[in-house]
C-alpha positions in Angstrom: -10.4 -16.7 -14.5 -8.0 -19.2 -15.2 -8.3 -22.5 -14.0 -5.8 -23.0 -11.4 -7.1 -19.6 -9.9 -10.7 -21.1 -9.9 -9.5 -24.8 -8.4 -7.6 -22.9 -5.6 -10.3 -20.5 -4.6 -12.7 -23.1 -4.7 -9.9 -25.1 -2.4 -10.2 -22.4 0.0 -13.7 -22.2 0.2 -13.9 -26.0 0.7 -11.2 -25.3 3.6 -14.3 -23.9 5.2 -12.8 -20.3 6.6 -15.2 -20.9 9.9 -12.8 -23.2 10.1 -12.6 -26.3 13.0 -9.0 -26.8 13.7 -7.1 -29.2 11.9 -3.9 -31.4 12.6 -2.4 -29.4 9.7 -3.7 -26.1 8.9 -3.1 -24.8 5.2 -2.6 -21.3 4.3 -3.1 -19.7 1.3 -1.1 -16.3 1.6 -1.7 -14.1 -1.8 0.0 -10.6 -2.7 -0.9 -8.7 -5.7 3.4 -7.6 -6.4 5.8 -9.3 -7.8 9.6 -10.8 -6.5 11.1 -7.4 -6.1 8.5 -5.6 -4.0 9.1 -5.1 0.0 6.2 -7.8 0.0 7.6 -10.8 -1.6 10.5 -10.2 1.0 8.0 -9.6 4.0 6.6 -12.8 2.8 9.5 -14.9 2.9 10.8 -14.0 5.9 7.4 -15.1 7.7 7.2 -18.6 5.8 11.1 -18.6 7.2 9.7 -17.7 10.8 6.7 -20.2 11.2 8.0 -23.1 13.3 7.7 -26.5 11.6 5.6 -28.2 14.1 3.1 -25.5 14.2 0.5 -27.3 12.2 0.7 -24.7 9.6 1.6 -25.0 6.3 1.6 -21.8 3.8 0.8 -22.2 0.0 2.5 -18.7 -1.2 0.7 -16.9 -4.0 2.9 -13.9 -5.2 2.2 -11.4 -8.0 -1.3 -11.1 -8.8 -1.7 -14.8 -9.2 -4.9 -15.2 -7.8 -6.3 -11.3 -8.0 -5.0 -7.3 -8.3 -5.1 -5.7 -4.9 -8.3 -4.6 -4.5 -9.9 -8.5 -5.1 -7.2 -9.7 -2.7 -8.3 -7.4 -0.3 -12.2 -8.2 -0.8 -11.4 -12.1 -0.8 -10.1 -11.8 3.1 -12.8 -9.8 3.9 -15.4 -12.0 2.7 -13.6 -15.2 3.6 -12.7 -16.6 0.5 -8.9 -15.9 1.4 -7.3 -16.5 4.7 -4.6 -14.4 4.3 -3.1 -11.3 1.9 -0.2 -9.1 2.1 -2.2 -6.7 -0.5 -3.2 -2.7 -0.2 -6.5 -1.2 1.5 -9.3 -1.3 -0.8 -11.8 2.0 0.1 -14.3 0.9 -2.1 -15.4 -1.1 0.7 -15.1 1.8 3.5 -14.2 5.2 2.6 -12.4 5.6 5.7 -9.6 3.2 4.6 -8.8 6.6 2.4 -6.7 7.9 5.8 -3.9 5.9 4.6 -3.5 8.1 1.9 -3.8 11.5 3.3 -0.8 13.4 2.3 2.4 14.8 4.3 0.9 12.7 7.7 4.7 11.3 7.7 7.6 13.9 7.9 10.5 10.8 7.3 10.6 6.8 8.1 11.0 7.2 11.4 7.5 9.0 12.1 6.1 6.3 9.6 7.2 3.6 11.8 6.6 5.5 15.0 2.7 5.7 14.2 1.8 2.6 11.9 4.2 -0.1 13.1 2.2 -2.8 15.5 2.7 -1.0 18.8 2.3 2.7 16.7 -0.4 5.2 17.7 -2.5 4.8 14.6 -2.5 1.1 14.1 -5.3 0.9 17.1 -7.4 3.3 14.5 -6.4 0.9 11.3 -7.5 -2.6 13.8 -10.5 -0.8 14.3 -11.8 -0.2 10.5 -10.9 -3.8 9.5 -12.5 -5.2 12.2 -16.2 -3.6 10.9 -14.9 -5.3 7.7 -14.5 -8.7 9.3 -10.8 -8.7 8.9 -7.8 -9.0 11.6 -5.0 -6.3 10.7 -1.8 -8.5 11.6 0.5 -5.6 10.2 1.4 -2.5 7.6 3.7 -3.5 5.6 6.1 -0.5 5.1 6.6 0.7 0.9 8.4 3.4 0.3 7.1 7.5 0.1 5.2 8.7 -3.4 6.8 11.1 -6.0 5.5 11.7 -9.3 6.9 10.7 -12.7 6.8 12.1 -15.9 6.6 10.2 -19.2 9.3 10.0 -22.1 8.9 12.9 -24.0 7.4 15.7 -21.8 10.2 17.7 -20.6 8.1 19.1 -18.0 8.8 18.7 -14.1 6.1 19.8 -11.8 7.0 20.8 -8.2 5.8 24.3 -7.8 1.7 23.4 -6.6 -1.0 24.0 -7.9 1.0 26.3 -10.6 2.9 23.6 -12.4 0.4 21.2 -12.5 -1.7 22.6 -15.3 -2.2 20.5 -18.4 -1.1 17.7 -16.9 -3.3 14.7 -17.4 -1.9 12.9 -14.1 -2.9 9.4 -13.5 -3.9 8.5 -10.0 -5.3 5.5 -8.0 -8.9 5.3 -8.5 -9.6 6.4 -4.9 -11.8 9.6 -4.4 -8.9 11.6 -2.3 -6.2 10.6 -5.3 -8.9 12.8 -7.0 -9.3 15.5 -4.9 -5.7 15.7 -3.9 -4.2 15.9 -7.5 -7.3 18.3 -8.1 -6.3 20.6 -5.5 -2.1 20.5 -6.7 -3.2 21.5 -10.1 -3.5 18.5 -12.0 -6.0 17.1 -14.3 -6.1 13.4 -12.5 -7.5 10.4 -14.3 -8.9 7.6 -12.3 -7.2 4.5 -14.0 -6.5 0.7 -12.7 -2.7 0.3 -12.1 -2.9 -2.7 -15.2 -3.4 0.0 -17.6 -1.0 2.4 -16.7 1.8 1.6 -19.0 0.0 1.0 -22.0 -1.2 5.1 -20.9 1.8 6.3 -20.7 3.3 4.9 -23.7 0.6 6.1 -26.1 0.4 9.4 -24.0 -3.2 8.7 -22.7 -1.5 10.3 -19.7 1.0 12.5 -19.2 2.6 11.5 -16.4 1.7 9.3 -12.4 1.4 9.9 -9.3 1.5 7.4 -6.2 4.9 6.4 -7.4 7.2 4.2 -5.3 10.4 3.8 -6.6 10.6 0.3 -7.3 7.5 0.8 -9.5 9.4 3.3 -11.2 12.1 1.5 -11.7 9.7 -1.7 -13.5 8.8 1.9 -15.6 12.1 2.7 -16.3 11.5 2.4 -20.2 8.7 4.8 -20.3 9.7 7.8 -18.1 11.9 10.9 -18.4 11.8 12.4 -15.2 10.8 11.1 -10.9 9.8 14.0 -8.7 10.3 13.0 -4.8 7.4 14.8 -3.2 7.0 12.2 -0.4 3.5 13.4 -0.4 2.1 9.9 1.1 3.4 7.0 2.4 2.7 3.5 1.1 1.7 0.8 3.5 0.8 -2.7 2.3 -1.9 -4.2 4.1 -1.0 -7.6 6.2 -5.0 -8.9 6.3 -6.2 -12.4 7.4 -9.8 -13.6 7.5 -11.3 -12.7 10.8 -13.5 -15.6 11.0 -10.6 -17.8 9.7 -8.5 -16.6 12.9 -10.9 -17.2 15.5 -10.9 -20.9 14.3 -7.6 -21.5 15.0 -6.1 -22.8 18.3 -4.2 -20.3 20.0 -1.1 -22.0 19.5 -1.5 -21.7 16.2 -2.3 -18.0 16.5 1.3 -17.1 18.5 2.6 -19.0 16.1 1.7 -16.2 13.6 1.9 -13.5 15.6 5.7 -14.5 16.3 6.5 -14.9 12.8 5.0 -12.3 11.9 7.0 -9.9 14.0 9.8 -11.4 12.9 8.5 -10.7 9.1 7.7 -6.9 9.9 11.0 -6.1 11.8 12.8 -7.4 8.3 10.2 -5.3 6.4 11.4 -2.1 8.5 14.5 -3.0 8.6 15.3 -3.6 4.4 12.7 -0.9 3.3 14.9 2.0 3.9 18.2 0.4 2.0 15.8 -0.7 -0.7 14.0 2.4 -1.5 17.5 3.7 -1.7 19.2 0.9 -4.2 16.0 1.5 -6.3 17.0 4.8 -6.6 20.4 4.8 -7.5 19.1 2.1 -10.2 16.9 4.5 -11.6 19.0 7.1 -11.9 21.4 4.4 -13.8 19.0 3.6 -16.4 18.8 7.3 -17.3 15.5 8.7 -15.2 16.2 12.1 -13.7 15.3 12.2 -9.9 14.2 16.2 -8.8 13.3 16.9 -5.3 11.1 19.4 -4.1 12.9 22.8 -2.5 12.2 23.3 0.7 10.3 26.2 -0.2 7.6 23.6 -2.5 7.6 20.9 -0.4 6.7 23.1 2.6 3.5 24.8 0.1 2.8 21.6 -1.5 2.2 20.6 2.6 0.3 23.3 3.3 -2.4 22.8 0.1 -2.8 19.2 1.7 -3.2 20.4 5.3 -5.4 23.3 4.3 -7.7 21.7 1.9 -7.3 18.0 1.6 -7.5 16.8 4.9 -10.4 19.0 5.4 -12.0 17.9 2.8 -11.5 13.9 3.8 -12.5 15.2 7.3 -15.8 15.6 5.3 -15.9 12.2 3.9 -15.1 10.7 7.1 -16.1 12.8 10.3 -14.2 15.1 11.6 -13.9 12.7 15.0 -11.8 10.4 12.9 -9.2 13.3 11.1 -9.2 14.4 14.5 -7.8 10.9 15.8 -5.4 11.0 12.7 -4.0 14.4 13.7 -3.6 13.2 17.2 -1.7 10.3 16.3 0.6 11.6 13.6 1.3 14.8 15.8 2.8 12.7 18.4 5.1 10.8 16.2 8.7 12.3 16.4 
């Protein structure tokens, strides 16, 4: 741990998250992407939107600097943090996996229709990061997963579980990136996003999965091919300390709560275009983009439905999958 990262965490801690309220409150707002993500842009807009005389004052943290997602996520739960725009860490509560569970978004719209502030399943998410001492101000919307393919494999998989075979897919290490990969045919390894370069420049793997395009387009140099299967939709977590909240005046907390809606309706509003510029980039720089027929994406839907949210409802209870069905099914 370097040392800046070590004299700011330990400046948080000294903050003292149970926080009393001060004349000027300081917040440390971390995210684990760097200066082209949907996040740096999300975060910019709500440093733009927080009034001047609010008594806050927001140190900005972006790419990793003090943690990956998964310790930016744990440092707000356990109070080190006050605030992360980061991703849903399971390891903490399997049922953060519904995030994750494929083809529960038919487009943007029904993404926005169920996990925006006033969506039907953003009640469900409060709920899970409350029992994790965390207040869930917001998704952040990312973009739709394909899969990629690394330089020199001429192979394109979209017919599931058939074309999958032999191919040594990385995936998120998340127990349902296992079993959903599993179940399309793939041999999925379980590796931490840092190394997955490196992998697919030696060929450890053979090609990703959970593949945004602007991630694919920081890949460029390594990949051949960039299948759209829009199997899951990518949603940033917007997470501040729960304990941390509750000690600040409520003034302080509509200040938030205003920028941040401010911050989210720039999120939705830019995510679409951007997925879209990221795209035509990539196809620039040489990566071919395939998209599934209807015929595959309408089977490779049907292997999730059938057996991989069954399978999560076994994880989780079936009460819960039930809920998700619900609140998806309702979207337009």
């Amino acid at each position: 741990m370097t040392s800046l990262r070590l004299n700011i965490l330990t400046a948080a801690i000294g903050m003292g998250l149970s926080v009393a309220a001060h004349a000027q409150e300081s917040i440390i707002l971390a995210t684990p992407m760097p200066e082209d993500h949907i996040m740096h842009t999300t975060a910019e807009a709500f440093m733009e939107a927080l009034p001047e005389d609010s008594g806050l004052k927001v140190e900005y943290h972006p790419g990793g600097d003090l943690g990956d997602w998964t310790s930016l996520f744990e440092q707000v739960s356990q109070g080190v943090l006050p605030m992360s725009m980061t991703y849903a860490a399971s390891d903490l509560d399997k049922r953060l996996d519904i995030t994750l569970l494929p083809y529960a978004f038919k487009d943007w719209d029904s993404a926005e229709a169920a996990i925006s502030i006033d969506g039907s399943l953003f009640p469900v998410y409060e709920d899970i990061y409350a029992d994790l001492g965390m207040k869930l101000l917001g998704i952040i919307p990312v973009d739709f997963y394909g899969l990629a393919m690394r330089k020199g494999d001429e192979r394109v998989p979209t017919n599931f579980p058939s074309d999958g075979k032999g191919i040594k897919l990385r995936v998120a290490p998340v127990a349902i990136g296992v079993e959903q990969f599993k179940t399309f045919g793939f041999s999925p390894v379980p590796m931490p996003y840092s190394e997955l370069y490196t992998a697919l420049q030696l060929g450890t793997v053979d090609g990703r999965a959970y593949a945004t395009p602007v991630e694919i387009w920081q890949m460029r140099d390594v990949l051949s091919s960039y299948i759209l299967t829009n199997d899951s939709f990518e949603q940033g977590a917007w997470v501040v300390n729960q304990q941390w909240w509750e000690g600040l005046s409520e003034a302080q907390q509509q200040a938030i709560l205003t920028a941040r809606d401010e911050a989210l309706s720039v999120a939705w509003g830019q995510a679409q275009d951007t997925s879209e510029n990221f795209k035509s980039q990539i196809r620039e720089a040489g990566v071919e983009i395939v998209e599934l027929s209807e015929e595959e994406m309408a089977q490779a839907e049907a292997l999730a439905r059938d057996e991989v949210w069954p399978w999560m409802e076994e994880q989780v209870g079936k009460e819960l999958i039930d809920t998700v069905r619900e609140a998806t099914a309702a979207t337009p």
